[in-house]
C-alpha positions in Angstrom: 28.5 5.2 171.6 29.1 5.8 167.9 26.9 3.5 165.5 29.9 1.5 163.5 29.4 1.2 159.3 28.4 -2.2 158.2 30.6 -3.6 155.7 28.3 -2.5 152.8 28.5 1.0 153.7 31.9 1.4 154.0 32.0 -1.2 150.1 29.6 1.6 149.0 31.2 4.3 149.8 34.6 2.7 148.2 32.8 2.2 145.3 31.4 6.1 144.8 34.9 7.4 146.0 36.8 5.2 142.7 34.6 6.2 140.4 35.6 9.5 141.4 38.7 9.0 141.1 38.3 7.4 137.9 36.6 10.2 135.7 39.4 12.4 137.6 37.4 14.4 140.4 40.5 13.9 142.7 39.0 16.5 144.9 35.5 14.3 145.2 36.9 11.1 145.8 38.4 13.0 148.8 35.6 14.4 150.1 33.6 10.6 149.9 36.5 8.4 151.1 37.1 10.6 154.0 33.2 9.3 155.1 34.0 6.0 156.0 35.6 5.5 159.2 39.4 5.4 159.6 40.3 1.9 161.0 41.3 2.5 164.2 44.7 1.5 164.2 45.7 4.1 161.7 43.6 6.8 163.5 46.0 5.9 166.9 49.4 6.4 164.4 48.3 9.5 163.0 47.4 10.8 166.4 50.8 9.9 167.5 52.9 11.0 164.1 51.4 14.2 162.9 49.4 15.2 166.4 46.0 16.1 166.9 45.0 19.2 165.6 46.3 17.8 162.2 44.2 14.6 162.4 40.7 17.0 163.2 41.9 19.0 160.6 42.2 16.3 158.3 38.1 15.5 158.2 38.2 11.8 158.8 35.7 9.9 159.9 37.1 8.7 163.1 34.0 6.9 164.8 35.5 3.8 164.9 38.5 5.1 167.0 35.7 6.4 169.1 33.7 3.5 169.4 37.5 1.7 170.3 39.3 4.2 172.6 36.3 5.8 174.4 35.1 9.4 173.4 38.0 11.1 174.8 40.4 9.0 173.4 42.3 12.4 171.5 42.5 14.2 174.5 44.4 11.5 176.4 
């Protein structure tokens, strides 16, 4: 089973990705948001909106949807 971020992680990474975004790296900040986990909620409705080959493509993290659906969960 995927190992889950602890709240400081996912705070830290936050952190890195605004002050990206804040000296206008646009491209950076997303690179480093995209490494914390997608709730898995979201990860479900892009699954079912856009499909799967676009969510892969999209480089999320998505072991939290994982860790919630099982490791087949985009194949189903």
């Amino acid at each position: 089973m995927p190992q889950t971020m602890t709240l400081d992680e996912k705070l830290a990474i936050s952190m890195k990705a605004c002050a990206l975004r804040q000296s206008g790296d646009r491209e950076g900040f997303q690179r480093v948001i995209k490494t914390a986990p997608m709730p898995p909620y979201l990860a479900k409705i892009y699954k079912e909106t856009v499909g799967i080959e676009q969510l892969i493509k999209s480089g999320w993290n998505l072991s939290e949807a994982e860790a919630e659906f099982g490791s087949d969960w985009l194949s189903r």
